[in-house]
C-alpha positions as semicolon CSV with decimal commas, in nm:
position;residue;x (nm);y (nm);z (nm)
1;X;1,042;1,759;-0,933
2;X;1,364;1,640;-0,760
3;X;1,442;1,336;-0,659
4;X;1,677;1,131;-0,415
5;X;1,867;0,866;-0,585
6;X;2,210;0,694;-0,441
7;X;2,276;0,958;-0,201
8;X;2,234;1,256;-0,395
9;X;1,892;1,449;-0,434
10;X;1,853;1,512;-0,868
11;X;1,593;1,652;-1,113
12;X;1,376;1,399;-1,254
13;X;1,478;1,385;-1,582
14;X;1,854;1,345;-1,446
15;X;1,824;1,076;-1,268
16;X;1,946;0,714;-1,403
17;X;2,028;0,354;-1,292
18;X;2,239;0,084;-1,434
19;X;2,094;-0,154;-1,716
20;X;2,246;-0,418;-1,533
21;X;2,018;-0,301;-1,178
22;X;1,897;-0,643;-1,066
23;X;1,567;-0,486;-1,022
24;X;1,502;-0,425;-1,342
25;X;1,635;-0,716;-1,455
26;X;1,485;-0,941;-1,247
27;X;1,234;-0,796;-1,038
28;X;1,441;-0,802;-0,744
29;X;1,345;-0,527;-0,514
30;X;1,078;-0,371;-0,305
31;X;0,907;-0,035;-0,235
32;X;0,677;0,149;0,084
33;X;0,437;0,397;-0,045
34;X;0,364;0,680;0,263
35;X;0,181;0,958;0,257
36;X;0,338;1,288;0,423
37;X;0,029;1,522;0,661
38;X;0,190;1,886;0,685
39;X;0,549;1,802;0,752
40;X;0,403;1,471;0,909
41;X;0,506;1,134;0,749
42;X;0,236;0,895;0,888
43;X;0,328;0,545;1,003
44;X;0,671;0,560;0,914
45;X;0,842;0,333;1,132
46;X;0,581;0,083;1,072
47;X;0,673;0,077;0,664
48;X;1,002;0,086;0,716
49;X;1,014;-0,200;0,943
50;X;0,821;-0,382;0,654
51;X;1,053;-0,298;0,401
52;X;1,366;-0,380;0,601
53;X;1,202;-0,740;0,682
54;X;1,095;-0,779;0,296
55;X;1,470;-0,681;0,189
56;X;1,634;-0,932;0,449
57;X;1,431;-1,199;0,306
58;X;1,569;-1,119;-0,106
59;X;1,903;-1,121;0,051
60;X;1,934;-0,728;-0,013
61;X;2,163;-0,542;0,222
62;X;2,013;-0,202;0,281
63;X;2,197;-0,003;0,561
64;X;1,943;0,383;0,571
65;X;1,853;0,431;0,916
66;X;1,531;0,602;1,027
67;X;1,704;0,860;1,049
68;X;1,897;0,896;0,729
69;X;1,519;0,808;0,616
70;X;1,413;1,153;0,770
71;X;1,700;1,379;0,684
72;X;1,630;1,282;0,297
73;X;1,217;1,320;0,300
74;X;1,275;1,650;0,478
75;X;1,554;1,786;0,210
76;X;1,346;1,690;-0,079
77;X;1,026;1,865;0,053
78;X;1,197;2,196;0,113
79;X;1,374;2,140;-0,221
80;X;1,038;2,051;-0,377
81;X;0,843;2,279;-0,175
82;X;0,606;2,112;-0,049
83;X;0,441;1,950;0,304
84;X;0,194;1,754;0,180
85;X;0,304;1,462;-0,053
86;X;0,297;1,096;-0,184
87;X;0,624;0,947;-0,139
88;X;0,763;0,619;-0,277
89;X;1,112;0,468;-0,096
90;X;1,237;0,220;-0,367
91;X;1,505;-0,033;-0,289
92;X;1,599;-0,269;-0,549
93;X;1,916;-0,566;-0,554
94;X;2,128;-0,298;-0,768
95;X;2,395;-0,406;-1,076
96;X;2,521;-0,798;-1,116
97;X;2,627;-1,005;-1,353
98;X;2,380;-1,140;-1,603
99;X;2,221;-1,451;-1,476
100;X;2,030;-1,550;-1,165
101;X;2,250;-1,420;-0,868
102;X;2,183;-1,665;-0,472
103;X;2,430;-1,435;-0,308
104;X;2,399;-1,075;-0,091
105;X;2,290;-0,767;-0,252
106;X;2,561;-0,579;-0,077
107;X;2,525;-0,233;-0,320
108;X;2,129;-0,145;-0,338
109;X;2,010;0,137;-0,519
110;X;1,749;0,340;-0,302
111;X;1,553;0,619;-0,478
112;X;1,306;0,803;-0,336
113;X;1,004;0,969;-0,529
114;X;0,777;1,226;-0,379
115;X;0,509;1,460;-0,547
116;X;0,222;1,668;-0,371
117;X;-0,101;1,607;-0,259
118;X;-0,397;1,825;-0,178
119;X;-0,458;1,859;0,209
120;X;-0,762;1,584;0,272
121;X;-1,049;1,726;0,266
122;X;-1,407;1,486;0,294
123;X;-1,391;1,154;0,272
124;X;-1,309;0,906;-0,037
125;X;-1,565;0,688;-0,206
126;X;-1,558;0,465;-0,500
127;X;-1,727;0,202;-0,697
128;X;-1,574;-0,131;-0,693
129;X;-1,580;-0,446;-0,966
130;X;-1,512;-0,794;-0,916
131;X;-1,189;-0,880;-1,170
132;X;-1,230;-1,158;-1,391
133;X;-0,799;-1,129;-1,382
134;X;-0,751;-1,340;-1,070
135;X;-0,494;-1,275;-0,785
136;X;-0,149;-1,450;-0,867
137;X;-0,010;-1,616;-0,596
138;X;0,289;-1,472;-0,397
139;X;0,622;-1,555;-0,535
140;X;0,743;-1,620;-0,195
141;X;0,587;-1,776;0,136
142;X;0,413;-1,394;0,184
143;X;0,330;-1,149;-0,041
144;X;0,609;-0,857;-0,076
145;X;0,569;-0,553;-0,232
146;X;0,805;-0,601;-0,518
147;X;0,849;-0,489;-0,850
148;X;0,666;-0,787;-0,961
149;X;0,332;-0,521;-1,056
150;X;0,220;-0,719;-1,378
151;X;-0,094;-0,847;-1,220
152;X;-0,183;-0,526;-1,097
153;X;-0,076;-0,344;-1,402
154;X;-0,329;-0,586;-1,607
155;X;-0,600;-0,544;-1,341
156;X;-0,577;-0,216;-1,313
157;X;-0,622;-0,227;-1,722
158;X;-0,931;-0,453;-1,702
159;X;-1,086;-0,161;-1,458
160;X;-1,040;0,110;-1,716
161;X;-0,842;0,463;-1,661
162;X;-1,094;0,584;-1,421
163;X;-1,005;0,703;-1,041
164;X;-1,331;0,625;-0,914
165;X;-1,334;0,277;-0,958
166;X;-1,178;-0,024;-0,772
167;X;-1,129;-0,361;-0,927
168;X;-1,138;-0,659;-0,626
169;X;-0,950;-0,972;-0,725
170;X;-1,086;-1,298;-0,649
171;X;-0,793;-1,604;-0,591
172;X;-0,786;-1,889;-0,840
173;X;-1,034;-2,092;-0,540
174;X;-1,260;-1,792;-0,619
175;X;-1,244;-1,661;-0,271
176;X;-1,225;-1,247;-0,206
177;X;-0,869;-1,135;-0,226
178;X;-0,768;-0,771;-0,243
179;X;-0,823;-0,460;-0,463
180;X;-0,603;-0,349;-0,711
181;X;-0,413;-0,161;-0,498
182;X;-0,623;-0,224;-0,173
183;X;-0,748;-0,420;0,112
184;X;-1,052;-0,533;0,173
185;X;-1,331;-0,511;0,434
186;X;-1,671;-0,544;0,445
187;X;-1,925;-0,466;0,768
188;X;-2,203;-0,707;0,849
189;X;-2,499;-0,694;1,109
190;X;-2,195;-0,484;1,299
191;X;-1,893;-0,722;1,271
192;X;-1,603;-0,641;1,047
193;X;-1,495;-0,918;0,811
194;X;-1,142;-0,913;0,619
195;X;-0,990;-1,186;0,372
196;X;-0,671;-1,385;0,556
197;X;-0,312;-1,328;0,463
198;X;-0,354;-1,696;0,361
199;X;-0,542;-1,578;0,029
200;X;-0,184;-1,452;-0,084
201;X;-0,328;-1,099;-0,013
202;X;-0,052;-0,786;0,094
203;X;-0,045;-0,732;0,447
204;X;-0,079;-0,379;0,396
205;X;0,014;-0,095;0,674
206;X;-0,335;0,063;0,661
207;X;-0,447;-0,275;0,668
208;X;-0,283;-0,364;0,983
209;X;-0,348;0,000;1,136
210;X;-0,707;-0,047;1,097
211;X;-0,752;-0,379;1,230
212;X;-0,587;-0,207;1,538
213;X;-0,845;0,072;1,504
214;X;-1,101;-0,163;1,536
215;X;-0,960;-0,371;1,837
216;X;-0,946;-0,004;2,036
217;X;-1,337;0,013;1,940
218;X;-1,399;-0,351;2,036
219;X;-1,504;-0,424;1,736
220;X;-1,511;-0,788;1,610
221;X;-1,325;-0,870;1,312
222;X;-1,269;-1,200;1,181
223;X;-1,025;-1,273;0,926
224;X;-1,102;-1,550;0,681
225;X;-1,182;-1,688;0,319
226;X;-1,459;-1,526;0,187
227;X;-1,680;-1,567;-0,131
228;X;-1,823;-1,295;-0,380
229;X;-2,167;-1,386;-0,191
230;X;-2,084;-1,312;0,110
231;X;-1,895;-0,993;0,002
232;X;-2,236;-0,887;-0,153
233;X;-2,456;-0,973;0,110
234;X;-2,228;-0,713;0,359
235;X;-2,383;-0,405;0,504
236;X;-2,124;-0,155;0,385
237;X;-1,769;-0,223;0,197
238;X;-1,453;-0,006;0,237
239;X;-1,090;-0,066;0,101
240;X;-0,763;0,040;0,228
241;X;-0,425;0,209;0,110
242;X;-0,175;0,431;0,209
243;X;-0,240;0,729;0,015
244;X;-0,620;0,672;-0,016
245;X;-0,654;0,596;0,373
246;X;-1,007;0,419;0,396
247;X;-1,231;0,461;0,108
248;X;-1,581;0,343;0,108
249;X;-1,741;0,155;-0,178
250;X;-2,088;0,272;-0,292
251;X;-2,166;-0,043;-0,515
252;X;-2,045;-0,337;-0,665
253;X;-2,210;-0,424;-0,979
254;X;-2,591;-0,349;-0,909
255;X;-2,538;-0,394;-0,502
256;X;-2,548;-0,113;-0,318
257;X;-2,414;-0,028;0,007
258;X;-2,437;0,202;0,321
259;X;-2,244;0,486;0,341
260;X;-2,145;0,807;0,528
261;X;-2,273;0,916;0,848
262;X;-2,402;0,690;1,057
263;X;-2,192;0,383;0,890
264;X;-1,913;0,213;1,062
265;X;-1,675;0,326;0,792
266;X;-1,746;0,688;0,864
267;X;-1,628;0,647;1,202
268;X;-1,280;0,483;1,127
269;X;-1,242;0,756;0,884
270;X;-1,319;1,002;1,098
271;X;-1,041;0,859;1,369
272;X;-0,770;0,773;1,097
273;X;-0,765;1,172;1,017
274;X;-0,705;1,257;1,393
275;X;-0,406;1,055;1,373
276;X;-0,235;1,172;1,031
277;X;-0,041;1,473;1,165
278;X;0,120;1,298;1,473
279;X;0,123;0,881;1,451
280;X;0,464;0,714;1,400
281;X;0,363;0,372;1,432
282;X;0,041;0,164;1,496
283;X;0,215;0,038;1,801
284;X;0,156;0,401;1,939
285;X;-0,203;0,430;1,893
């Protein structure tokens, strides 16, 4: 596959970056994971405004444009050949000195990773585990998405190599936090429930797109702290990500829920696919 590194677009195995890149060094840098619908890259300008307000915070000057954004995505699909795809925009601090740097990033290095995905076709499900691994807490006042993975990495290790399984951390209070690499909802008696960005949790873009789904259905959602109880008393259970879109949990442990037709869950992932090919922004919806 090719990638886009620094202004040039590479082979995979030619690409490099300097030992000295503060973000592998220290951590210091973020990433947006999108997922690209026949030509189409959905919600764009929604995770690049993320990114851009996650970089201004670690003091990383990052100067793309949306359009430089667009140019790049669309050159490395005709070079890989491909419309459908799972991209990755990385921006980390780039090379310093050794030691802990309080200044301006002011020379980033921006890669971007893309390989293909299948068209969508039905509707994900998954079983889902409560981690005995609990959620770190953010680094920060919010949680970024940063290099800092290790939780995730040792989650994701506790949950076994299996893509039909989702671990859901708890916080160190023991209240519902996220998945893995998700965010959480569960449905009861018809009202949506979601754990608070106060947990520590990601405020993911599918996240945020949903909860705008739902306020176009008037639907009531209430975002709060939540405990495994009331996460397995729910109706039905569904997580969130970029690339997965909206999954729905069968089970947790020996709990069951409801799903497919007829379930709440069906319906939001019946109106998130009418919106892949075209959507720019949840702002648009």
């Amino acid at each position: 596959m090719y990638i886009y590194i620094n202004n040039r677009i590479v082979e995979e195995k030619e690409a490099t970056i300097s030992p000295f890149d503060h973000g592998y060094m220290y951590g210091l840098g973020l990433f947006e994971t999108f997922r690209v619908y026949d030509g189409h890259p959905f919600l764009l300008d929604d995770h690049l405004e993320r990114l851009k307000r996650g970089l201004s915070t670690l003091s990383i000057q990052w100067d793309m444009t949306r359009e430089d954004i667009l140019t790049t995505l669309k050159q490395l699909m005709t070079k890989n050949k491909i419309r459908d795809a799972y991209v990755r925009l990385n921006v980390s601090a780039g090379p310093g000195e050794l030691g802990l740097y309080t200044g301006v990033y002011n020379h980033p290095t921006t890669i971007m990773y893309i390989k293909p995905l299948p068209e969508p076709s039905g509707f994900p499900v998954k079983e889902a585990q409560i981690l005995a691994l609990r959620r770190n807490t953010p680094e920060g006042e919010e949680r970024l998405k940063s290099h800092h993975y290790l939780n995730n990495v040792l989650a994701k290790r506790e949950v076994g190599d299996t893509p039909y399984k989702e671990g859901i951390f708890l916080t160190n209070d023991g209240y519902v936090a996220e998945g893995v690499v998700s965010n959480v909802f569960f449905v009861n008696n018809k009202k949506v429930y979601t754990p608070a960005l106060d947990t520590g949790i990601l405020n993911g873009i599918t996240r945020q797109f949903v909860l705008s789904l739902l306020k176009h259905l008037d639907t009531s959602v209430v975002e709060g702290f939540y405990t495994q109880s009331e996460l397995l008393e729910s109706d039905e259970v569904f997580v969130t990500n970029s690339i997965q879109e909206i999954v729905s949990i069968t089970s947790i442990g020996e709990k069951q829920f409801q799903v497919g037709e007829g379930t709440l869950t069906r319906h939001l992932q019946q109106l998130y696919r009418q919106k892949t090919s075209s959507l720019w922004s949840r702002f648009a919806l």
